[in-house]
ZAKEMAR-42797 format. One record per residue (C-alpha): x, y, z; residue number from 1. Coordinates in steps of 0.02 Angstrom, whole numbers. Layout:
REM residues N
((X Y Z) NUM)
...
This chain:
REM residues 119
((7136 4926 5665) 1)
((7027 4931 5500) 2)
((6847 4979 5535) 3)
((6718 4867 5481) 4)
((6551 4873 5410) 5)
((6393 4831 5526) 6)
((6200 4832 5516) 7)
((6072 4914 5640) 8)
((5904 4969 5618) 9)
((5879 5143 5686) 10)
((5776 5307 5634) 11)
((5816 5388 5486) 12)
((5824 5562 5576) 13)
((5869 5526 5753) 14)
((5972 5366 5722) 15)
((5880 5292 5897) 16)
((5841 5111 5920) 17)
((5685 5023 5948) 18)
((5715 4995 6119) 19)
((5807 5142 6173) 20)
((5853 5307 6106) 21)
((6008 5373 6070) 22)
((6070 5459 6221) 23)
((6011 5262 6305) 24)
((5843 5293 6368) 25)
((5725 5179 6364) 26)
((5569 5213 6240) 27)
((5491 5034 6219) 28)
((5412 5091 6061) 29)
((5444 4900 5983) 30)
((5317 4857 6132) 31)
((5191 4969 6088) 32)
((5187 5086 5945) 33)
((5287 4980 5849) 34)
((5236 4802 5910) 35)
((5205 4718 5740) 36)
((5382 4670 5737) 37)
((5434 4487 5772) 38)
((5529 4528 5920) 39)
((5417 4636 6010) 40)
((5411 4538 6156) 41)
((5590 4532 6188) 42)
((5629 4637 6337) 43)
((5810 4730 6340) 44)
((5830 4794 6515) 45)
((5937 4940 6567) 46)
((6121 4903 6571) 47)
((6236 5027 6644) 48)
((6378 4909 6549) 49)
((6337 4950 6360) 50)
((6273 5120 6371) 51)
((6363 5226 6253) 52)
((6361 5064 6144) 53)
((6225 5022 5998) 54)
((6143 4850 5953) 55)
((6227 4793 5782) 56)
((6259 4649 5656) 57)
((6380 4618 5547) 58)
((6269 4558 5397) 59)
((6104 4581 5326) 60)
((6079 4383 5349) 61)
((6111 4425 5541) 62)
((5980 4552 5526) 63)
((5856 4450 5484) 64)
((5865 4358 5645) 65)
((5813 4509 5722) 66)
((5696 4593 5605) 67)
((5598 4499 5448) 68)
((5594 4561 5312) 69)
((5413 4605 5314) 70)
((5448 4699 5475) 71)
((5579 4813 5401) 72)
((5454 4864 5248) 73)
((5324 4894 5384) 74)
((5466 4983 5492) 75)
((5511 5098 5353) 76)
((5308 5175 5319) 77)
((5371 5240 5514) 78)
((5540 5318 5461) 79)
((5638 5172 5538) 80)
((5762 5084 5405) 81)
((5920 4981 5387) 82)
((6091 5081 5425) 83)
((6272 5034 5391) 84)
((6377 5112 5513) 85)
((6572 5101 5509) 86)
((6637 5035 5664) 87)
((6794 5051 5751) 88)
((6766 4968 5932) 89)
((6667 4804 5934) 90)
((6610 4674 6080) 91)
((6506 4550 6097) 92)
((6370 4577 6224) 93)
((6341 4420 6318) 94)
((6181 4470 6401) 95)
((6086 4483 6259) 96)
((6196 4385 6114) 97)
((6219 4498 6010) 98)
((6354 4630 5935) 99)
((6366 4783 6006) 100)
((6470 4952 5935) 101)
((6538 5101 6001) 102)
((6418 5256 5973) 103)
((6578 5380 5995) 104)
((6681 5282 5863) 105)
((6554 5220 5734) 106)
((6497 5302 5590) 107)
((6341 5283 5500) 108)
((6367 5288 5306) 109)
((6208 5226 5217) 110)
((6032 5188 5220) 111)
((5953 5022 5141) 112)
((5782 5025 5076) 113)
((5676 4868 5091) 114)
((5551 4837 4938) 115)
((5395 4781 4957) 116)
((5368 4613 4851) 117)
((5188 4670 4792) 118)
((5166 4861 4772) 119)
């Protein structure tokens, strides 16, 4: 099976989502210390199913259903940016529509830096 490339925005240090860290505890911080993002409403609850697996997309237009662009710029001032990982095991999480990867078989390989349009 040929791995494939996929999207997630995580720390730049600790690799941890906005919802939940690495290790799948919950932090919340898109519900309060980071709540300017478009999504910060969205709840994720606690799912025994996908732990050991990470949020994902598998293009930076799928991203942006997610995260605007004006929320990634603000994301990275906070040391959160836009990862490719390279990912061997895949599934679709029906819960929550959306991709989910493997932590134990996925590989992050880059960072992508947003621009702001007016410096």
């Amino acid at each position: 099976m040929e791995n494939k490339l996929f999207y997630r925005v995580c720390h730049k240090d600790t690799l941890q989502g906005l919802w939940y860290d690495y290790k799948g505890k919950f932090t919340g911080l898109i519900h309060n210390e980071l709540d300017f993002c478009m999504h910060n409403k969205l709840e994720m609850d606690f799912d025994d199913e996908i732990v050991g697996w990470l949020s994902a997309v598998n293009s930076l237009e799928a991203l942006h259903q997610w995260f605007s662009v004006t929320d990634i710029i603000e994301l990275q001032k906070h040391g959160w940016f836009v990862h490719t990982f390279e990912a061997e095991h895949v599934k679709f999480y029906d819960r929550f529509q959306h991709t989910i990867i493997k932590q134990e078989t996925s590989t992050p390989k880059s960072i992508i830096t947003f621009e702001p349009y007016f410096k």
